[in-house]
C-alpha positions as CSV (number, residue, x, y, z in Angstrom):
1,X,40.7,23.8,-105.7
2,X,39.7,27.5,-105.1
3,X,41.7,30.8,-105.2
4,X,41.8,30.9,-101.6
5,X,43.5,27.1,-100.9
6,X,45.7,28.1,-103.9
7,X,46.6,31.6,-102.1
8,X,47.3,29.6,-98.7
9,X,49.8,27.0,-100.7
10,X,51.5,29.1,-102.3
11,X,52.1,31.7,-99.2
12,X,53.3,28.2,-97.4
13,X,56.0,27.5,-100.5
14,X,57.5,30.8,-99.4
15,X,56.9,30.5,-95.7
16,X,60.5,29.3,-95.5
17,X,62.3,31.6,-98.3
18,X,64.8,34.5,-97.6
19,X,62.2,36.4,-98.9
20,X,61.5,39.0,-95.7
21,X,65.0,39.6,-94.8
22,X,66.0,40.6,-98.1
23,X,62.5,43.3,-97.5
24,X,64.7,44.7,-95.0
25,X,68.3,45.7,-97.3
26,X,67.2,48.2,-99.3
27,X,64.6,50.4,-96.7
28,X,67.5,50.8,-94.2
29,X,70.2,51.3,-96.4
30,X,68.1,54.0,-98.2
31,X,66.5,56.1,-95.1
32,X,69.6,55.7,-92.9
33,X,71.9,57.0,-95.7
34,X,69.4,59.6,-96.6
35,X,68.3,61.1,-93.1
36,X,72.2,60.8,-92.2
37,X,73.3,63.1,-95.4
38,X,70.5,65.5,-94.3
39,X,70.7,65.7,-90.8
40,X,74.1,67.8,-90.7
41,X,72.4,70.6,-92.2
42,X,69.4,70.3,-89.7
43,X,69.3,73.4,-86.8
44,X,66.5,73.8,-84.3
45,X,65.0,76.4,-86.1
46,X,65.0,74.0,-89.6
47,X,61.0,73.5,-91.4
48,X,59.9,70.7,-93.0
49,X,62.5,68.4,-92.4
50,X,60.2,65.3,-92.7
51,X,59.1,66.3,-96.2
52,X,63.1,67.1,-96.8
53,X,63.9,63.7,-95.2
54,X,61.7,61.5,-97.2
55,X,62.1,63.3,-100.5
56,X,65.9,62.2,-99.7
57,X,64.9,58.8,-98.8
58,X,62.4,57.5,-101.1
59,X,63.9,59.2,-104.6
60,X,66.8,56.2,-105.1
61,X,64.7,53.9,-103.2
62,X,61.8,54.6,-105.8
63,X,63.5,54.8,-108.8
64,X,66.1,51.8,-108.3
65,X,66.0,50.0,-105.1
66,X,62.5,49.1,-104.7
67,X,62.2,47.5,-108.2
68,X,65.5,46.0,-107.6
69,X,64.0,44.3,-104.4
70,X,61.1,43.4,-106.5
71,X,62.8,41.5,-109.4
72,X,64.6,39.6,-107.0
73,X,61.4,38.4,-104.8
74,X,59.8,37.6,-108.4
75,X,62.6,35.4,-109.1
76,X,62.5,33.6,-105.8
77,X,58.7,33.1,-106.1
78,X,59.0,31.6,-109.0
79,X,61.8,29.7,-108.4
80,X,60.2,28.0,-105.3
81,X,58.4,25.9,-108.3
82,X,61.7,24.5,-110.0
83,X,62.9,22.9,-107.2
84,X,62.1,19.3,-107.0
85,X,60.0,20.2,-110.4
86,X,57.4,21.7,-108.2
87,X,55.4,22.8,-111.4
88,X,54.8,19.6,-112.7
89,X,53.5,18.2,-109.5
90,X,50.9,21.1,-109.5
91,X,49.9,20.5,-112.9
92,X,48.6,17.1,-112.2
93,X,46.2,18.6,-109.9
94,X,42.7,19.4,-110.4
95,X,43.1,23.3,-110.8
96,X,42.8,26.3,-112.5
97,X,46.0,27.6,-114.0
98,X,44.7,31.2,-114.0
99,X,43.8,31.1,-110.5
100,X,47.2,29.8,-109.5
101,X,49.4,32.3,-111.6
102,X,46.9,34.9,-109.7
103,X,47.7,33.5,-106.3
104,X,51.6,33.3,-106.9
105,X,51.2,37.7,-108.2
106,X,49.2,38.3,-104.9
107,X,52.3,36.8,-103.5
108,X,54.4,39.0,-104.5
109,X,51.7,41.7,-103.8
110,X,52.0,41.2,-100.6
111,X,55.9,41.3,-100.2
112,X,55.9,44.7,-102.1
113,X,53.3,45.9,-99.5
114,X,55.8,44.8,-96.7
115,X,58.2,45.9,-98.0
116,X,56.5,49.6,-98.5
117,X,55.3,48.9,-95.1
118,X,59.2,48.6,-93.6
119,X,60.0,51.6,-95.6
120,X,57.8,53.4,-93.7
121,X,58.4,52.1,-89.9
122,X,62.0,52.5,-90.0
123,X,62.0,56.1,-91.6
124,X,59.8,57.5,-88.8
125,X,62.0,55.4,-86.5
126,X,65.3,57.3,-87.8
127,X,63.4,60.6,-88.6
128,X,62.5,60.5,-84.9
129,X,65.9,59.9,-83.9
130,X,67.1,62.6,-86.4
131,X,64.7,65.5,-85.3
132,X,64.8,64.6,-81.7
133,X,69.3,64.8,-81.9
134,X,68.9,68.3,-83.3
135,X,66.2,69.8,-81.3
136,X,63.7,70.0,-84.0
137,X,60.8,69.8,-83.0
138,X,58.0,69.5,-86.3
139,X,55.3,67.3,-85.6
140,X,55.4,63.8,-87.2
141,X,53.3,64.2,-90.6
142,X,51.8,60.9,-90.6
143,X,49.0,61.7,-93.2
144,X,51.4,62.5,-95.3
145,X,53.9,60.1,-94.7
146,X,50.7,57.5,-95.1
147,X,49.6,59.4,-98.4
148,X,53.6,58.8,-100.5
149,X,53.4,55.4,-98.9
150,X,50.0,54.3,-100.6
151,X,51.2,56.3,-103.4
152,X,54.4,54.2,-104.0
153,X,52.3,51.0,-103.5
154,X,49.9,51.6,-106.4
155,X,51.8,53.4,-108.5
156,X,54.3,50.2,-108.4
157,X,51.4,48.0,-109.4
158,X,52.0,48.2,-113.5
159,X,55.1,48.1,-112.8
160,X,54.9,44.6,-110.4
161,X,52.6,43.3,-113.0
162,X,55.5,43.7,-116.3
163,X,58.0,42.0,-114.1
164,X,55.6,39.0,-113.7
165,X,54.9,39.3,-117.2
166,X,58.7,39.1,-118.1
167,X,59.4,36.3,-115.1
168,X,56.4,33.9,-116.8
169,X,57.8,34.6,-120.4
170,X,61.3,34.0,-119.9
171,X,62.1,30.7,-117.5
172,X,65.8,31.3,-117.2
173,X,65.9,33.8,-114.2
174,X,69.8,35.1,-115.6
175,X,67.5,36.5,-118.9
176,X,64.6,37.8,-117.4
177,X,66.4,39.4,-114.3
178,X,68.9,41.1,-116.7
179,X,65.8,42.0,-119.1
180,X,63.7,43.6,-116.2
181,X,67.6,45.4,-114.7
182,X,67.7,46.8,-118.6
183,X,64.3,48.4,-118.2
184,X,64.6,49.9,-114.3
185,X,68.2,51.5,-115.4
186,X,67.2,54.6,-117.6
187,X,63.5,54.9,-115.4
188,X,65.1,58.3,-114.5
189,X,66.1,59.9,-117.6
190,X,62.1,58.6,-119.2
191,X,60.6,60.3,-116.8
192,X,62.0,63.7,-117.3
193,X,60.6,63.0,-121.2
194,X,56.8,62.6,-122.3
195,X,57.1,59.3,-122.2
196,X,56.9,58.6,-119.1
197,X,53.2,57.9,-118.7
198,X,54.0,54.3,-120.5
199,X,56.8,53.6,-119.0
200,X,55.7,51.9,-115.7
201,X,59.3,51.2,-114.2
202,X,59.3,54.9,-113.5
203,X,56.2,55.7,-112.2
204,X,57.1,55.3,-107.9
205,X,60.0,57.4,-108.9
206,X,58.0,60.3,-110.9
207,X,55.6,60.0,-107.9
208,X,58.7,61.2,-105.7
209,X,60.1,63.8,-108.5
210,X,56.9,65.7,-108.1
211,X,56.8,65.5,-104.2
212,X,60.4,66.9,-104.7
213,X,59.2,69.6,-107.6
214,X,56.6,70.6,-105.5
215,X,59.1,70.6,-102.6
216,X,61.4,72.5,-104.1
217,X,58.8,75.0,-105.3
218,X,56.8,76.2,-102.3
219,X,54.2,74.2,-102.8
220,X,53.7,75.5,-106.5
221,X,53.9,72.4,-108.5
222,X,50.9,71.2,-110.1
223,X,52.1,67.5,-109.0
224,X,51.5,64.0,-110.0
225,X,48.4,63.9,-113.0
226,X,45.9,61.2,-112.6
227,X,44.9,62.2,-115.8
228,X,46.2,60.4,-118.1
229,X,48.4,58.3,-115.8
230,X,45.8,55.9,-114.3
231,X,44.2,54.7,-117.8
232,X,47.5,54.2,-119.3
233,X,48.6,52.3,-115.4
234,X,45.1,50.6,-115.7
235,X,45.7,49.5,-119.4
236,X,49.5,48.7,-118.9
237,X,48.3,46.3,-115.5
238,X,45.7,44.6,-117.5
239,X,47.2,44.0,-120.6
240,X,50.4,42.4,-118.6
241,X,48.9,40.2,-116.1
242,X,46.3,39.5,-118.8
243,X,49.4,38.1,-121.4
244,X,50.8,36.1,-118.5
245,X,47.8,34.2,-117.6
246,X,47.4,33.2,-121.3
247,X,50.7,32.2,-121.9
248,X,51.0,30.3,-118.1
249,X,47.8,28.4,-119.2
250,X,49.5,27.4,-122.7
251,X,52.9,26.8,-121.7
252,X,53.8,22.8,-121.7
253,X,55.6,21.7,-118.5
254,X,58.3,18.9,-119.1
């Protein structure tokens, strides 16, 4: 069986999940809290009230509720196996383990793209709503709205890839959701440190700091470094979707 009929199965094991709803808790509690606590201060004469509005938004929602989001939707995606002992009736078929751990993380790929994806509909929905009640009337910065949005996505990626790694180590979903909870909590107090750059559970939510930094500072900030964030994100990516294919090839299913 080839990646592709693997991809299509395993999309259909979640066709019937919970799994979009719950895409839809944390983006509207997070922009509709966060454009609400803003808008109070906003006049007709107020600038850069998207920028302010999506700093506001997207700093929790980056540091805490997006990789809270996350955990869960690994959990369900891999619990979709355990039922009726899914696993084993996988295993007897002629396939490539590697391939199908590598359909089930494009799975949850593709949820955190949606889920970036709803982020950013229903912020422009409420910043609309927000900027049109006060008379403001800044024009909607959809480059750079588009530019934070891609930004979160791949700066979550090392991040997506550890929680796999931790969800494929550990089979009992109480352990490795309280594991991956343990290493999202102090995300925010790493990256004020050094050590942030290996520390992927804080990366979508230094991503934000810096929009806020720069924000904050006229424009001043030097911002987010590529250098050396994307070889330590590249080497952090590989080495943890790399450990979880080796181990989910090994592992013996009872």
């Amino acid at each position: 069986m080839n990646f592709l009929g693997l991809l299509k199965i395993e999309f259909i094991k979640v066709k019937r999940s919970k799994i979009v709803p719950l895409l839809f808790i944390a983006p509207l509690f997070v922009v509709i809290s966060g454009v609400a606590n803003l808008q109070r201060y906003f006049t007709p004469e107020y600038t850069n009230a998207w920028a302010a509005m999506f700093i506001q938004s997207a700093l929790v929602y980056a540091y805490y509720l997006l990789p809270f989001s996350m955990i869960v939707v690994c959990v369900m995606i891999a619990g979709r196996e355990k039922g009726n002992n899914g696993i084993l009736k996988m295993m007897v078929l002629p396939l490539n383990r590697s391939a199908l751990l590598a359909a089930k993380f494009c799975v949850l790929l593709s949820y955190l793209f949606m889920e970036i994806a709803v982020f950013l509909i229903v912020f422009v929905i409420t910043g609309l709503i927000a900027t049109s009640s006060t008379g403001i009337t800044e024009t909607l910065p959809i480059l750079y709205l588009l530019k934070w949005s891609v930004g979160l996505f791949f700066t979550m990626l090392p991040c997506a890839a550890m929680m796999w790694a931790v969800i494929v180590f550990f089979e009992k979903p109480l352990f490795s959701v309280g594991l991956n909870l343990l290493f999202v909590i102090p995300s925010v107090l790493i990256a004020n440190t050094p050590l942030w750059v290996v520390y992927p559970y804080c990366y979508s939510g230094y991503l934000v700091s810096c929009s806020l930094h720069k924000f904050t500072a006229g424009g001043k900030s030097i911002g987010f470094q590529v250098l050396p964030f994307l070889p330590c994100a590249l080497l952090i990516f590989t080495v943890m979707f790399t450990a979880a294919v080796v181990y989910f090839k090994k592992k013996e299913y009872q």
